[in-house]
C-alpha positions as CSV (number, residue, x, y, z in Angstrom):
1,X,0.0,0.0,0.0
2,X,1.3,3.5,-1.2
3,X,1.8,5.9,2.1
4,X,0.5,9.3,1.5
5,X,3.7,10.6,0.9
6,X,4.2,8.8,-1.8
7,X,0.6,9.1,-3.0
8,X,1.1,12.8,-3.1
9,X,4.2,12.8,-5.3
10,X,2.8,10.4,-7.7
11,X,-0.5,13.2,-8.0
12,X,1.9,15.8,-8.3
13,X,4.1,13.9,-11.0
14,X,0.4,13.3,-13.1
15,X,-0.3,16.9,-12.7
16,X,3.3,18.0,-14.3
17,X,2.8,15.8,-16.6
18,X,-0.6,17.2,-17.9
19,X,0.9,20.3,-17.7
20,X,3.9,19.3,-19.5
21,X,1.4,18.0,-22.4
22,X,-0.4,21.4,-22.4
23,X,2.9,22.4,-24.2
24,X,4.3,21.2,-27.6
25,X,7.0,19.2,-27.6
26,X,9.8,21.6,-28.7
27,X,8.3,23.8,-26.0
28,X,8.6,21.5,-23.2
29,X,11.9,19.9,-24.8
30,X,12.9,23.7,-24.2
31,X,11.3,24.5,-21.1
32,X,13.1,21.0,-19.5
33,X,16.5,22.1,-20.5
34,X,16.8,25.6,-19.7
35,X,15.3,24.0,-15.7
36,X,17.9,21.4,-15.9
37,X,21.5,23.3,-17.1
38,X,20.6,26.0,-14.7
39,X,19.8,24.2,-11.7
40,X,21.9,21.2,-12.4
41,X,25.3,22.6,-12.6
42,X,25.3,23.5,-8.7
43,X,23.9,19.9,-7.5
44,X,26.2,17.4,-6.0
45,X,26.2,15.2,-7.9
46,X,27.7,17.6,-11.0
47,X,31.1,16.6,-8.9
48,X,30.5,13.1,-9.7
49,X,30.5,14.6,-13.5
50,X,33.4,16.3,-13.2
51,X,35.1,13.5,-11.2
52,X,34.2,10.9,-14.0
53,X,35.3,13.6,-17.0
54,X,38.5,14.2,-15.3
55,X,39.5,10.0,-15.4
56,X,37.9,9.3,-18.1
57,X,38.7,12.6,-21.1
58,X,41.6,13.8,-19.2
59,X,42.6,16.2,-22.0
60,X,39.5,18.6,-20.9
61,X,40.5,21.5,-18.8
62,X,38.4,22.9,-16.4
63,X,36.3,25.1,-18.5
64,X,35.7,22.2,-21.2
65,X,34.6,20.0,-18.6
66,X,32.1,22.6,-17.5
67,X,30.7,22.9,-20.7
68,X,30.0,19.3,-21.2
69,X,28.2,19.1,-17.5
70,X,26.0,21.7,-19.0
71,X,25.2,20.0,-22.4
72,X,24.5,16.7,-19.9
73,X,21.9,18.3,-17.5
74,X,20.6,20.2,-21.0
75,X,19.8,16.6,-22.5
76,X,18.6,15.6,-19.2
77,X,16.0,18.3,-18.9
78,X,14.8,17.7,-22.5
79,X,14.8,13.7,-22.1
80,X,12.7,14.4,-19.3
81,X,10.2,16.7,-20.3
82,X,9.5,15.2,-23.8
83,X,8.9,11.6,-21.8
84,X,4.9,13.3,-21.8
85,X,5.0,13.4,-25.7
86,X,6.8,10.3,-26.1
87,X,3.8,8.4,-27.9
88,X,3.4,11.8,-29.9
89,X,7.0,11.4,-31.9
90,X,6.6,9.4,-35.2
91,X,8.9,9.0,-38.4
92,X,9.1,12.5,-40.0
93,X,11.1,14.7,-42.4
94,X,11.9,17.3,-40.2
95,X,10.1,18.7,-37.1
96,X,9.2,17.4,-34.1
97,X,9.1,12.9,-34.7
98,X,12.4,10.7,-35.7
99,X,14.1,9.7,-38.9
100,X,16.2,6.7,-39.0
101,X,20.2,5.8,-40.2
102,X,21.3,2.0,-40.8
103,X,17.5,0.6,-41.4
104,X,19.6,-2.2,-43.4
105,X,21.1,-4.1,-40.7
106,X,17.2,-4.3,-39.1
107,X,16.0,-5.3,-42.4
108,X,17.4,-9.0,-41.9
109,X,15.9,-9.2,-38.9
110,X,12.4,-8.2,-39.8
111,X,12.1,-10.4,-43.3
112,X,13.3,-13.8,-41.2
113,X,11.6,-13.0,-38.0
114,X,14.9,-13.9,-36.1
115,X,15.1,-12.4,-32.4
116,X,18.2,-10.2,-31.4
117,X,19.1,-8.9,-28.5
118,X,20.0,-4.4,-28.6
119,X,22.2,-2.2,-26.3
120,X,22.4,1.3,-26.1
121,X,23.2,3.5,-23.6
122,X,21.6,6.9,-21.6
123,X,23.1,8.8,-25.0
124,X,20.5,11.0,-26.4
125,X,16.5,10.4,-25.8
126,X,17.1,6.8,-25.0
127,X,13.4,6.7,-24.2
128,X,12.9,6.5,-27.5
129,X,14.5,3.6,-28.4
130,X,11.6,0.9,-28.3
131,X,9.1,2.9,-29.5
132,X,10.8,3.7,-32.6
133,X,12.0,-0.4,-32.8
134,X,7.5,-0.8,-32.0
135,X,7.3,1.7,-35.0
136,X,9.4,-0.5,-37.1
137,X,8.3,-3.6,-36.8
138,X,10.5,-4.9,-34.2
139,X,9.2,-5.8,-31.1
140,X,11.5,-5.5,-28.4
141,X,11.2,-5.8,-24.8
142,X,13.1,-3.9,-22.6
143,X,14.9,-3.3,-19.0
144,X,14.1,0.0,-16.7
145,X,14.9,0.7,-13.3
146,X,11.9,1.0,-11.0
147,X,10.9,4.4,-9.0
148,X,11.3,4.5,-5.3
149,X,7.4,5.6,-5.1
150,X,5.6,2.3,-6.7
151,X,2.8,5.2,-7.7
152,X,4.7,7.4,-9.6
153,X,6.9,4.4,-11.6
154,X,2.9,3.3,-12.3
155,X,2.8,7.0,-14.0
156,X,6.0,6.6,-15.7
157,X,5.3,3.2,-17.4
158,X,2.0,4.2,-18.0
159,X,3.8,6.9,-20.6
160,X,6.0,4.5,-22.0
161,X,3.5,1.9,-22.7
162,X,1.2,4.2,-24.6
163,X,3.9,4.9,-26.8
164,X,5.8,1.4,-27.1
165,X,2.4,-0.6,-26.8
166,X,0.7,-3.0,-24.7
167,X,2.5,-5.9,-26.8
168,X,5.9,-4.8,-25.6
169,X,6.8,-6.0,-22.5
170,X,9.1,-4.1,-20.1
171,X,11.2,-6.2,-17.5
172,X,12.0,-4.2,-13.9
173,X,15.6,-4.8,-13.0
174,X,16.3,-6.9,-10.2
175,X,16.0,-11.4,-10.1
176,X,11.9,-11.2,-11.0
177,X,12.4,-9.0,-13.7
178,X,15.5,-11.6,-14.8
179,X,13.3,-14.0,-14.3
180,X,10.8,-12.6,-16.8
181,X,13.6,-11.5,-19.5
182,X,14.9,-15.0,-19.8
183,X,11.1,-16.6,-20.1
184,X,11.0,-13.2,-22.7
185,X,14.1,-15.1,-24.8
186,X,12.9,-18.7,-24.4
187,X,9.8,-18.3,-26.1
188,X,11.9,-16.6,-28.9
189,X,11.8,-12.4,-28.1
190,X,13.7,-9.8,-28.7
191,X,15.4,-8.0,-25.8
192,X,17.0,-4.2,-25.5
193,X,19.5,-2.8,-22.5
194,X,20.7,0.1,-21.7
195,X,24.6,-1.6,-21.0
196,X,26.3,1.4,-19.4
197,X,25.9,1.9,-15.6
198,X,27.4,0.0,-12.8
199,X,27.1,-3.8,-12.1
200,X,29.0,-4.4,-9.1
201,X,28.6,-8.3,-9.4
202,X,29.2,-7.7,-12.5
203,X,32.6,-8.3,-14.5
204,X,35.4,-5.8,-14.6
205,X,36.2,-4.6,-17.8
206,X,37.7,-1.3,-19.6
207,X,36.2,1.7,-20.7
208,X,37.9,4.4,-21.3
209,X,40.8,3.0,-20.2
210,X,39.7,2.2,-16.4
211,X,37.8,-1.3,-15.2
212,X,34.4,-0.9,-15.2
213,X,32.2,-3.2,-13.6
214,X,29.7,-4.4,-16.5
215,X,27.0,-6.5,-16.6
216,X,27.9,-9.5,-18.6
217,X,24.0,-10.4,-19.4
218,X,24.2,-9.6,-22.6
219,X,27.5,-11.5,-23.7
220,X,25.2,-14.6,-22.0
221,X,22.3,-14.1,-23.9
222,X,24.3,-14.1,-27.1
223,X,26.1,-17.1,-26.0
224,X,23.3,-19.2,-24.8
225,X,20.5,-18.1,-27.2
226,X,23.1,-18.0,-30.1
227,X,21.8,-14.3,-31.0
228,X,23.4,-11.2,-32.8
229,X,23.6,-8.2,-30.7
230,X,23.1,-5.2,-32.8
231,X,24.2,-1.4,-31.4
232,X,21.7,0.9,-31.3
233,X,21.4,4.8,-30.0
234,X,19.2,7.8,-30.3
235,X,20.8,10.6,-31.7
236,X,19.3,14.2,-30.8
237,X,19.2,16.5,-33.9
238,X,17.3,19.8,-32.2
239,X,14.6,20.1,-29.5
240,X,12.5,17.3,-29.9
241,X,13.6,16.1,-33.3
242,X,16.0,12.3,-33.3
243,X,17.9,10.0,-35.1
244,X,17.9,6.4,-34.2
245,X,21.3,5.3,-35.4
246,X,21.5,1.2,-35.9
247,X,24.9,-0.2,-36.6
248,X,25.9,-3.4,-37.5
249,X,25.3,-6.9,-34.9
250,X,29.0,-6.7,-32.7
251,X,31.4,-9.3,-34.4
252,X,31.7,-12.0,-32.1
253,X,34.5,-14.5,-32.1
254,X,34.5,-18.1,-29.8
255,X,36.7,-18.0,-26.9
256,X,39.0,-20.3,-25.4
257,X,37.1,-20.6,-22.8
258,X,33.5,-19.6,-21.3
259,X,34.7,-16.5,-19.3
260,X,37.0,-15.6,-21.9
261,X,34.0,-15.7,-24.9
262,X,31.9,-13.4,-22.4
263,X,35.0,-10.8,-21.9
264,X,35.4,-10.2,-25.0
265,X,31.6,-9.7,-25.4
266,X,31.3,-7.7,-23.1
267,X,34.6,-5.2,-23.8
268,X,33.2,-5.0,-27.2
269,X,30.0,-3.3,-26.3
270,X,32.1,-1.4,-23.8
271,X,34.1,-0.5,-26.5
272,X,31.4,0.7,-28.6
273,X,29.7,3.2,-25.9
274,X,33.0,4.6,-25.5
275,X,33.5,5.5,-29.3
276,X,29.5,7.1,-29.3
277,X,30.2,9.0,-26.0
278,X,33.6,10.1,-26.9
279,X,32.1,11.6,-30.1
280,X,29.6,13.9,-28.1
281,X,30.3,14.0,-24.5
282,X,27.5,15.9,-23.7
283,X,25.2,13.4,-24.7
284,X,26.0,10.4,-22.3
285,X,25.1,10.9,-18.7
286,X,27.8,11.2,-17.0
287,X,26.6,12.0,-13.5
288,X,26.5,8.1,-12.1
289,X,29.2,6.5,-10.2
290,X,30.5,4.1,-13.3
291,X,33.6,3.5,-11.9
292,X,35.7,2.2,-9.0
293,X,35.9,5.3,-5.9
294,X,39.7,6.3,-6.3
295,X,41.1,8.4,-3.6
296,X,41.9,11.1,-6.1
297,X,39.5,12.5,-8.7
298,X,42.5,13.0,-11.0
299,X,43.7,9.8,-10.4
């Protein structure tokens, strides 16, 4: 049962929300950015920012590193206040909707009905990910991380089920929703993650340079289910306007052995957020804890 609390800040989320929808989307994609870079900056965890940008792009100075903080709450803000219009945005030639680059390596997928399993990571509107693979054809559940307040994840979903549809499943993380994803793959799914936050039972492996602890799901899927596992990220163009980028399935190559099959695997996608992230820094959100604490942020 929801305390009050919580029943209060789930009613006030809805009513944002309706506001937010009041607006277009290029207003609120707007509105959510100019909030986010200005209050942002001076939050706590902008250090964690600066702390990852200083290990990770060491050849920023000071005032570079700034800028890309900026650019990440910026994203933030507009990610978060087009969520409301997210069954809105449809395949367009300009404006406010999506247009799409690589639709060749889904075109395989869709003609012989073969599952796959996508990664991406919190680069541009990732929110926009399934909807546009619903859009397509492709049906692909996904993984999300729960609310605190069970009422206002209810409201959250509720948004990204309008605009994925009721066909698509979404998997919470955590052993049920595990659970659910590997029934999902059994019966022959398709599955998306987001592959680049913190796993620490994961398996520790490089990006940018540092070990990261990564979950090594995805390198198991591939192995067990013997499926491709194709790159895919949402590109942000101007307020409210995207471009889902789909690259090529990862090459994978047997290993020697089990553990050494699913590092590989798994430094390969690592290695492939890395090369979209260090193209536009700004885009990727830097403000969680991805690697190891090191007694010195310069370190």
């Amino acid at each position: 049962m929801l305390s009050f609390t919580d029943r209060l800040q789930a009613a006030f989320l809805s009513a944002v929300i309706r506001l937010v929808q009041m607006l277009s989307p290029v207003q609120a994609s707007n509105l959510g950015a100019r909030i986010a870079r200005t209050i942002g900056p001076h939050l706590s965890v902008s250090r964690v920012a600066d702390a990852n940008l200083r290990r990770a792009l060491p050849e920023l100075d000071a005032a570079a590193r700034a800028a890309v903080i900026r650019g990440v709450w910026d994203n933030l803000g507009r990610t978060a206040a087009e969520l409301p219009h997210l069954a809105s945005f449809h395949r367009t030639a300009s404006g406010p909707g999506w247009e799409i680059e690589g639709e060749e390596h889904l075109a395989p997928l869709l003609q012989s009905g073969q599952p796959a399993l996508f990664f991406s990571g919190h680069i541009g509107n990732w929110e926009l990910i399934l909807p546009i693979a619903a859009s397509l054809g492709v049906r692909v559940a996904g993984a999300y991380r729960a609310a605190s307040n069970a009422g206002a994840d209810r409201v959250i979903q509720a948004l990204r089920q309008k605009a994925i549809g009721a066909e698509v499943s979404m998997f919470p993380k955590g052993a049920a929703g595990a659970r659910a994803a590997l029934v999902h793959l059994r019966a022959g799914g398709s599955l998306g993650v987001l592959a680049d936050q913190k796993m620490n039972d994961g398996i520790a492996v490089p990006f940018f340079g540092r070990p990261a602890m990564t979950a090594p799901a995805l390198a198991q899927f591939a192995r067990h289910f013997h499926l491709p596992i194709v790159p895919v990220r949402v590109v942000r163009l101007a307020p409210a306007r995207f471009r889902l980028i789909c690259e090529e399935p990862l090459t994978l190559t047997p290993g020697a052995t089990k553990e050494a099959e699913l590092y590989a695997t798994t430094a390969a996608v690592n290695d492939t957020l890395e090369r979209w992230i260090r193209a536009d820094p700004a885009s990727w959100l830097w403000l969680h804890r991805r690697w190891p604490k090191q007694g010195d942020a310069g370190s």
